[in-house]
C-alpha positions in Angstrom: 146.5 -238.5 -224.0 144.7 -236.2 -226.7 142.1 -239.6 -227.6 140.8 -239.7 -223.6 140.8 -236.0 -224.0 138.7 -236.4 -226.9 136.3 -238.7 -225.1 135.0 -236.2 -223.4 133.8 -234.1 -226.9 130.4 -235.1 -226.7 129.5 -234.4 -223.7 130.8 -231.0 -223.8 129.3 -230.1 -226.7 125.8 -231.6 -225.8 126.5 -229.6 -222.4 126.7 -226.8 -223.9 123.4 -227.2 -225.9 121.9 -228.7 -223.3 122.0 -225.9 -219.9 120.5 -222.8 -221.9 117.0 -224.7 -223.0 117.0 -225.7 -219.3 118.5 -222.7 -217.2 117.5 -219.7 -219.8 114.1 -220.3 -221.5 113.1 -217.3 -221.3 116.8 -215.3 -222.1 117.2 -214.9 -218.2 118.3 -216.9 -215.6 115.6 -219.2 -214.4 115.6 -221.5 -211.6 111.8 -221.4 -209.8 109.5 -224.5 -209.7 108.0 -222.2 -212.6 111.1 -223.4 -215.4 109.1 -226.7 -216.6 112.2 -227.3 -219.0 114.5 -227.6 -215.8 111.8 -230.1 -214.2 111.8 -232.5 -216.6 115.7 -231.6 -217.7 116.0 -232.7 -213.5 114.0 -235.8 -214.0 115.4 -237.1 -217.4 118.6 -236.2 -216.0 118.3 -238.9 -212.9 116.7 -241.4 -215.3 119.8 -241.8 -217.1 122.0 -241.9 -214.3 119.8 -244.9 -213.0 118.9 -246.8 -215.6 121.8 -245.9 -218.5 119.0 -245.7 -221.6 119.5 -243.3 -223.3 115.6 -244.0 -225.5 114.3 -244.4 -221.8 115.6 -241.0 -220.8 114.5 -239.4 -223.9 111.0 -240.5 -223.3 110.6 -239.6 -219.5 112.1 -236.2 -220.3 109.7 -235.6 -223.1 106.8 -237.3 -221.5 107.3 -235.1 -218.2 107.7 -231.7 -220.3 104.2 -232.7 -222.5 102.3 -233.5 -219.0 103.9 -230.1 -217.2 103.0 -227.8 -220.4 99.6 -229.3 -220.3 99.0 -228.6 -216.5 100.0 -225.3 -216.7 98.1 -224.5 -219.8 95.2 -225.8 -218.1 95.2 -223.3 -215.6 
């Protein structure tokens, strides 16, 4: 019982670093079409659910928050 508890460590712990890049970037609670870290969070998020690669997901989370940074420093 305590090693399937155990199984779930990881995730947990990446949870919990994880949710306050995405839903506090600022120190406040922030979920607008304005939190770029929650967009690509979303999107990296449903790439791994899909596909299970976890370089993959990586790479369309970090591609996504690159191209939204550079949009919005554009304008």
């Amino acid at each position: 019982m305590l090693q399937q508890a155990l199984r779930f460590v990881p995730v947990a712990v990446l949870s919990a670093l994880i949710a306050p890049a995405l839903f506090l970037p600022k120190g406040s609670l922030d979920l607008s079409v304005g939190n770029i870290r929650l967009i690509a969070g979303l999107l990296a998020i449903l790439v791994a659910w899909r596909t299970k690669n976890i370089l993959l997901t990586i790479v369309v989370g970090m591609a996504c928050l690159l191209i939204l940074q550079m949009l919005i420093s554009t304008h």
